[in-house]
C-alpha positions in Angstrom: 0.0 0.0 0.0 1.3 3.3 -1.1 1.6 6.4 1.4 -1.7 8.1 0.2 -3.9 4.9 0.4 -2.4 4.0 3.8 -2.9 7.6 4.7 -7.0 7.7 4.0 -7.3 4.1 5.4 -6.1 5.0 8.8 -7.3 8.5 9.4 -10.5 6.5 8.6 -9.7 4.3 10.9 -8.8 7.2 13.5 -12.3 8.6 13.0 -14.2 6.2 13.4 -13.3 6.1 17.1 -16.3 6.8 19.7 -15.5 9.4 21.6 -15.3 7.5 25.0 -12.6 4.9 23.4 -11.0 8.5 21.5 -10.6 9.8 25.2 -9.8 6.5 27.1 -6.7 5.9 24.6 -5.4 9.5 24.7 -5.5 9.2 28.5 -3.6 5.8 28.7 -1.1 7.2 25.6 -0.2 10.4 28.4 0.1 8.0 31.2 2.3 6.0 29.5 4.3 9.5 28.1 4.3 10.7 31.4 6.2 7.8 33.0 9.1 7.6 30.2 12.6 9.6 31.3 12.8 11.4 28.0 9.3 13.9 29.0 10.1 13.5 32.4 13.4 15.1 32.4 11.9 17.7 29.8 11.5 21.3 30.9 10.2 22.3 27.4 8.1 20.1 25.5 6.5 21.1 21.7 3.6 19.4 21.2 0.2 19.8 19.7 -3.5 20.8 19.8 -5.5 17.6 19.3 -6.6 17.9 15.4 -9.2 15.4 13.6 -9.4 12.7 16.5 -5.2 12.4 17.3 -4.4 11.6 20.0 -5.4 14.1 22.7 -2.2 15.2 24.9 -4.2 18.3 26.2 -4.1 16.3 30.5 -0.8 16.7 30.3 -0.6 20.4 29.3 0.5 22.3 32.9 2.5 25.9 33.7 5.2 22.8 35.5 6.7 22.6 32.2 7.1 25.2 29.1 4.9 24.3 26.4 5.2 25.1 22.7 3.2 24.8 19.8 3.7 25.7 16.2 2.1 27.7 13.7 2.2 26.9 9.8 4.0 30.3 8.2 4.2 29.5 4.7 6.0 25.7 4.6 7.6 26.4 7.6 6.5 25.8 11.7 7.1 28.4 13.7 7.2 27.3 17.5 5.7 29.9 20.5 5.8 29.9 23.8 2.1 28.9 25.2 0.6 28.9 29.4 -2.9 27.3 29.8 -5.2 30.5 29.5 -2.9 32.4 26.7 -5.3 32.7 23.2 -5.4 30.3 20.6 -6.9 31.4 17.2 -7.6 28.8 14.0 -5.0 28.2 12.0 -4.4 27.8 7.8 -5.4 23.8 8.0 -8.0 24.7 10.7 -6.0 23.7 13.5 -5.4 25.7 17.2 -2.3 27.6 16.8 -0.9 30.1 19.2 -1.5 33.7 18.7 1.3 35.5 16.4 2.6 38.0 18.9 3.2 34.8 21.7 7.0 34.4 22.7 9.1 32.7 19.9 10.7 29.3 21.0 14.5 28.8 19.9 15.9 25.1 19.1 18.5 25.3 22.0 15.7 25.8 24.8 13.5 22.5 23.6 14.3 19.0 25.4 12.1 17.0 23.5 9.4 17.4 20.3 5.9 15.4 20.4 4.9 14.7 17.0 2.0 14.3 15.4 1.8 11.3 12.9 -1.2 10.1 10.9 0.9 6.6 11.5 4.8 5.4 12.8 6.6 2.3 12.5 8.6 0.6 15.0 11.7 1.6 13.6 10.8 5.3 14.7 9.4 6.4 10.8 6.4 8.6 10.8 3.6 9.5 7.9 2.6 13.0 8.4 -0.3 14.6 6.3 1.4 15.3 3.3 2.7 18.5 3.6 6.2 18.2 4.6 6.2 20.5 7.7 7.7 17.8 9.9 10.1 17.0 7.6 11.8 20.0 6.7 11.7 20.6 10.7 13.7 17.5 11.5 16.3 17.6 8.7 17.2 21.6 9.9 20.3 21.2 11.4 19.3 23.0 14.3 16.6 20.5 15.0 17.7 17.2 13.9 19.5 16.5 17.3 16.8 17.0 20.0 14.7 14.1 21.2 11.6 12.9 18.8 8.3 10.5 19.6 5.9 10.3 17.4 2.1 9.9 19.0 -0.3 7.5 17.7 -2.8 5.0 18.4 -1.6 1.6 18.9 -3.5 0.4 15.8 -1.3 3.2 13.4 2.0 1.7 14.6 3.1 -0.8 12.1 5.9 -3.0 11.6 6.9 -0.7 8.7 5.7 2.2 6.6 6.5 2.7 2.4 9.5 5.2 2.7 10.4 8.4 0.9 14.5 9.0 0.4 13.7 12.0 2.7 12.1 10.2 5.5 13.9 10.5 9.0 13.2 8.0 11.6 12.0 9.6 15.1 13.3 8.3 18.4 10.4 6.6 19.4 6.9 6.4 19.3 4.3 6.4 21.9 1.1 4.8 21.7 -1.5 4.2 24.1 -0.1 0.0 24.6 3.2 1.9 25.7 6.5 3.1 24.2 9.2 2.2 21.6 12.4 3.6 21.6 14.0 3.4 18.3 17.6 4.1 18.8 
């Protein structure tokens, strides 16, 4: 199966969840986030606003930590600085994105990156949406060294995903069965 079949199958898949299984898998996925080293020892953590039935990582979301979250700017993801109660305003793809004027997060003060994955494999390979964002992101030299996991429901991680020359492999994945660590 090619990337764009395997792509409509499982965001199919992913919404066609009830709600109460939708939030019952998010909450085990953060449990079992919150107990591996890598977010534990992480004082600033880019993640994501829950988008078409992902995983929700919203519980873990507390002023303990520094949170960032991007916004699309032309190809490119800009990451700011975001505190439960700052605004939130709808994005190009129709997804939550910090508002504009919100502190700017640099590379060297992130400790780990939460990414959002229409599927991964075990060997740490994600399939994004399409559009490349996550890509270009983690091939930037000043990104390709901090820590990865890709989030996912248990049934989108496979044993191995079609892969593009381009394709980087995370450093894990975490799913609401538990976590992977790829290398």
């Amino acid at each position: 199966m090619q990337k764009k079949e395997l792509r409509q199958a499982l965001l199919k898949k992913r919404q066609s969840l009830l709600f109460e299984e939708w939030r019952e898998k998010s909450d085990r996925l953060c449990t079992h986030l919150q107990s591996s080293p890598l977010f534990s020892q992480a004082r600033t953590i880019l993640a994501y606003f829950s988008f078409r039935q992902e995983p929700d990582l919203s519980p873990l979301f507390s002023n303990t930590r520094q949170w960032g979250f991007s916004r699309c700017v032309g190809k490119s993801l800009s990451w700011h600085l975001w505190k439960i109660g700052d605004p939130l305003q709808m994005g190009t793809y129709g997804i939550l994105e910090p508002h504009p004027n919100s502190p700017l997060l640099q590379p060297e003060e992130v400790d780990l990156i939460l990414v959002p994955a229409v599927a991964c494999d075990v060997r740490g390979y994600r399939l994004g949406y399409g559009g490349g964002f996550y890509d270009r992101l983690l091939s930037s030299p000043e990104w390709a060294s901090k820590p990865t996991l890709g989030i996912v429901f248990e049934f989108a991680c496979l044993p191995q995903l079609p892969l593009d020359p381009w394709d980087k492999p995370l450093h894990g994945v975490c799913t609401d069965m538990g976590l992977i660590m790829a290398h």
